[in-house]
C-alpha positions in Angstrom: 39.2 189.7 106.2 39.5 189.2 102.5 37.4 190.0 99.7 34.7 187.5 98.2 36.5 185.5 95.3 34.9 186.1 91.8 33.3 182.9 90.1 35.6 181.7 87.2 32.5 181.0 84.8 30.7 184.1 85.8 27.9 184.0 83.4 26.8 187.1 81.2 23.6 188.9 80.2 23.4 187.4 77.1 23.3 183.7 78.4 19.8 184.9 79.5 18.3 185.4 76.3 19.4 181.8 74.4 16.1 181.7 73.6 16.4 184.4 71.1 19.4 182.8 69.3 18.5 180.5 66.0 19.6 177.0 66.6 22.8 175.8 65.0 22.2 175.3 61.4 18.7 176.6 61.1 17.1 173.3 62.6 13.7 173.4 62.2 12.0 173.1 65.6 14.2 176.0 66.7 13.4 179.1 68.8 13.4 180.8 65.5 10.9 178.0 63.7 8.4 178.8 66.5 8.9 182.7 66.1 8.3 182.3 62.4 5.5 180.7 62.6 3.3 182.7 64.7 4.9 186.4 63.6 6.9 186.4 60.2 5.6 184.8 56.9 7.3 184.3 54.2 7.3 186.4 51.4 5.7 184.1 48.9 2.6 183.3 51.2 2.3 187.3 52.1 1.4 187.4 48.7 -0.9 184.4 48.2 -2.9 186.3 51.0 -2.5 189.4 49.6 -4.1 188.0 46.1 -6.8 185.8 47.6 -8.1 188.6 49.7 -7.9 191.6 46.8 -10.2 188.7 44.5 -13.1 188.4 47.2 -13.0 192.1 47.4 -13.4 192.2 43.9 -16.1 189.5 43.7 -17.8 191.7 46.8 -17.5 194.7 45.1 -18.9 193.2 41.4 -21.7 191.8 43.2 -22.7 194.4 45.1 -22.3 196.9 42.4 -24.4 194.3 39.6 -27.2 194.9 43.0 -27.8 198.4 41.9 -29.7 197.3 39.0 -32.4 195.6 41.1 -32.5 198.7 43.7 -32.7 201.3 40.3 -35.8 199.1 39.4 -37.2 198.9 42.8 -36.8 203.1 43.3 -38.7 203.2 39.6 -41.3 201.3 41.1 -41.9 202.0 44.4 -40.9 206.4 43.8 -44.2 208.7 43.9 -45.0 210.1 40.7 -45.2 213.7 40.9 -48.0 215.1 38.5 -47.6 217.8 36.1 -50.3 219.8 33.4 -49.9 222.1 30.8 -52.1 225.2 29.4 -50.2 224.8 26.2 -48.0 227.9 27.8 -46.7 226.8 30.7 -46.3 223.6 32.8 -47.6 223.4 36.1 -47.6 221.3 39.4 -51.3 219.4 39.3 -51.0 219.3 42.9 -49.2 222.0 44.3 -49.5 221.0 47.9 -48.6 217.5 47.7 -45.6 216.0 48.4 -44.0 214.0 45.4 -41.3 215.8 44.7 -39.3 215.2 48.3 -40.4 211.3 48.2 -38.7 210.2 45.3 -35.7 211.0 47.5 -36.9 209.0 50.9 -37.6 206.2 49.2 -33.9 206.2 47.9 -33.0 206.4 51.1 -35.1 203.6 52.8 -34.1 201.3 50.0 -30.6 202.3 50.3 -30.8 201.4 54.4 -32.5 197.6 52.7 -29.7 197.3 50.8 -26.9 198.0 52.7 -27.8 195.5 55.9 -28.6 192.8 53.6 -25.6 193.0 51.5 -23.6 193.8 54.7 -25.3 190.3 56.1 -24.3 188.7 53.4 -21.2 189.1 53.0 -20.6 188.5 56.5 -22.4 184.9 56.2 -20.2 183.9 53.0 -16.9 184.8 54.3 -17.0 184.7 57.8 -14.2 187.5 58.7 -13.6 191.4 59.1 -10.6 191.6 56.9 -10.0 195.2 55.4 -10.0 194.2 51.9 -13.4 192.7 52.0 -15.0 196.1 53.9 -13.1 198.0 51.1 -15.3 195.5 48.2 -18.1 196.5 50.6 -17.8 200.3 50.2 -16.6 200.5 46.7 -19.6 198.5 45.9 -22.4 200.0 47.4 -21.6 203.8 46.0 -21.3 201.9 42.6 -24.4 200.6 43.5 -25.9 203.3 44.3 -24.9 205.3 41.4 -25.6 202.9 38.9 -29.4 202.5 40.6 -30.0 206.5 40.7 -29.0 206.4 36.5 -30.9 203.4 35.8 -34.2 204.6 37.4 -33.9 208.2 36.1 -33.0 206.8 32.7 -35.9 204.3 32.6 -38.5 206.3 33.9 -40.6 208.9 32.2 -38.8 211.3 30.1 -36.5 214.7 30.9 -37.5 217.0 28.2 -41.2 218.3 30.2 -42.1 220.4 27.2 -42.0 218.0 24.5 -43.7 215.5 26.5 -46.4 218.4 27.7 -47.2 219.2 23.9 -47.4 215.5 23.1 -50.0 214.6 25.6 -51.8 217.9 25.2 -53.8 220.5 26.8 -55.2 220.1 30.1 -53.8 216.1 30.3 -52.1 215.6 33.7 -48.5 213.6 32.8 -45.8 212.1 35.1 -42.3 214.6 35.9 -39.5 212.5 35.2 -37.7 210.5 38.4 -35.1 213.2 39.7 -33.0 213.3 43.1 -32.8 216.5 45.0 -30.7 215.4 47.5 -27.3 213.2 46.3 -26.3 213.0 49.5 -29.0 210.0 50.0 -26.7 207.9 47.4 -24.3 207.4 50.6 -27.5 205.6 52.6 -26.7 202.1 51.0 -22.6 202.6 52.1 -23.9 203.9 55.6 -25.8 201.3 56.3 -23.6 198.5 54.8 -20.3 199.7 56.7 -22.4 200.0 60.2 -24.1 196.3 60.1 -20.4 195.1 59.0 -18.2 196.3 61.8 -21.5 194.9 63.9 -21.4 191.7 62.8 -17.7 191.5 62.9 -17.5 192.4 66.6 -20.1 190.6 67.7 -19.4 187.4 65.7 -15.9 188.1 64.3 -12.9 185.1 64.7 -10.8 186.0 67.3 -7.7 183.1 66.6 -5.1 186.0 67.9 -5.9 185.2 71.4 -4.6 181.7 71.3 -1.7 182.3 69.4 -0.4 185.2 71.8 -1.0 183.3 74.5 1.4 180.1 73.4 3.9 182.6 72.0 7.5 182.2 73.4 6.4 179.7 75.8 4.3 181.5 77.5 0.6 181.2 78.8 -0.8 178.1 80.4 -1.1 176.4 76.4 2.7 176.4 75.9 4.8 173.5 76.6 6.0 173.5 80.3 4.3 175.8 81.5 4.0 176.3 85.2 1.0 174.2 86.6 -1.4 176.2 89.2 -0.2 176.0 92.8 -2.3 172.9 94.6 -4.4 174.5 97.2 -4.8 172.3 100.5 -3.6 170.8 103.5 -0.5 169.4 103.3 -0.5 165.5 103.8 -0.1 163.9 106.8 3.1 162.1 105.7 5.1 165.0 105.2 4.1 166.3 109.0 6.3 163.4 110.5 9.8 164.4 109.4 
């Protein structure tokens, strides 16, 4: 009994993976042209990208932040007035039981919420995509926004200095407290709101090419070329039954 004879052209591991190996030459159509073009970019269009997307961030976050002019006007308009009187000694809260003082702050907030979906929305409807660059313009924006809104009502509305305004209208003349914020941390409402209806938007709506490029990949999934065709289901034919 003698032992099985070895094959002459036994082949080797690595004949298995000729798929990884670039064609001779660097032909294009190659294993390695399809690789490149669904993982690895080239340098030069990396940074294309890398440009286009930092400018709409930047347009994102100028508009957004050029917004916080209109919401500063709106909070001037829209804030309660809280009343004040003077005895020529003292100042004093006209109504010491109302509520004023803590509105000024709500109504921050609520117009903060306003403007965050609809600059969220928008953004969304002009560019169509989730990218990280554009959320980044988002943010950025809206606590610019913000800021710039809480210093542009403060500064336009009615003045800081209480005594100087109390002696100039008088004794016994009720006169408007200038527009303050108690509470700062409602300047994050507008870049809460904004970041939320986003990543909501993006999920629900958001492009999702990956899935048909993973799929071809490497020949495989039922898009690449010669890929295996579903197994017929059936009875075989009659014709085969008679050999």
């Amino acid at each position: 009994m003698t032992a099985p004879l070895t094959p002459p052209n036994r082949p080797s591991p690595d004949d298995h993976h000729d798929w990884q190996k670039p064609a001779p030459g660097g032909a294009p159509g190659g294993p390695v042209a399809l690789h490149g073009s669904h993982l690895a970019a080239s340098p030069g269009v990396d940074r294309e990208e890398l440009r286009a997307d930092l400018r709409r961030a930047g347009v994102v976050a100028a508009v957004v932040t050029v917004a916080g002019v209109l919401m500063g006007l709106l909070w001037l308009w829209l804030a309660p007035r809280v009343p004040l009187i003077s005895d020529n000694t003292a100042v004093f809260l006209n109504d010491s039981e109302g509520e004023e003082a803590i509105g000024a702050d709500g109504t921050f907030a609520l117009l903060g919420l306003a403007f965050g979906a609809v600059s969220a929305g928008l953004v969304f409807w002009f560019h169509r995509r989730g990218e990280i660059w554009l959320t980044v313009g988002l943010a950025v924006g809206s606590v610019l926004g913000s800021l710039l809104a809480w210093q542009l009502g403060t500064r336009l509305g009615p003045t800081s200095d209480v005594v100087a305004h109390a002696r100039e209208v008088g004794k016994g003349v009720v006169f408007d407290a200038p527009l303050e914020m108690h509470a700062h941390g409602v300047l994050l409402a507008w870049g809460l709101a904004a970041m939320v209806v986003h990543l909501a938007l993006t999920a629900a709506w958001g492009p999702r090419d990956f899935e048909g490029e993973w799929a071809s990949y490497g020949g495989w999934g039922p898009g690449a070329p010669g890929a295996p065709s579903a197994p017929s289901s059936g009875v075989p034919s009659s014709g085969s039954d008679g050999a």
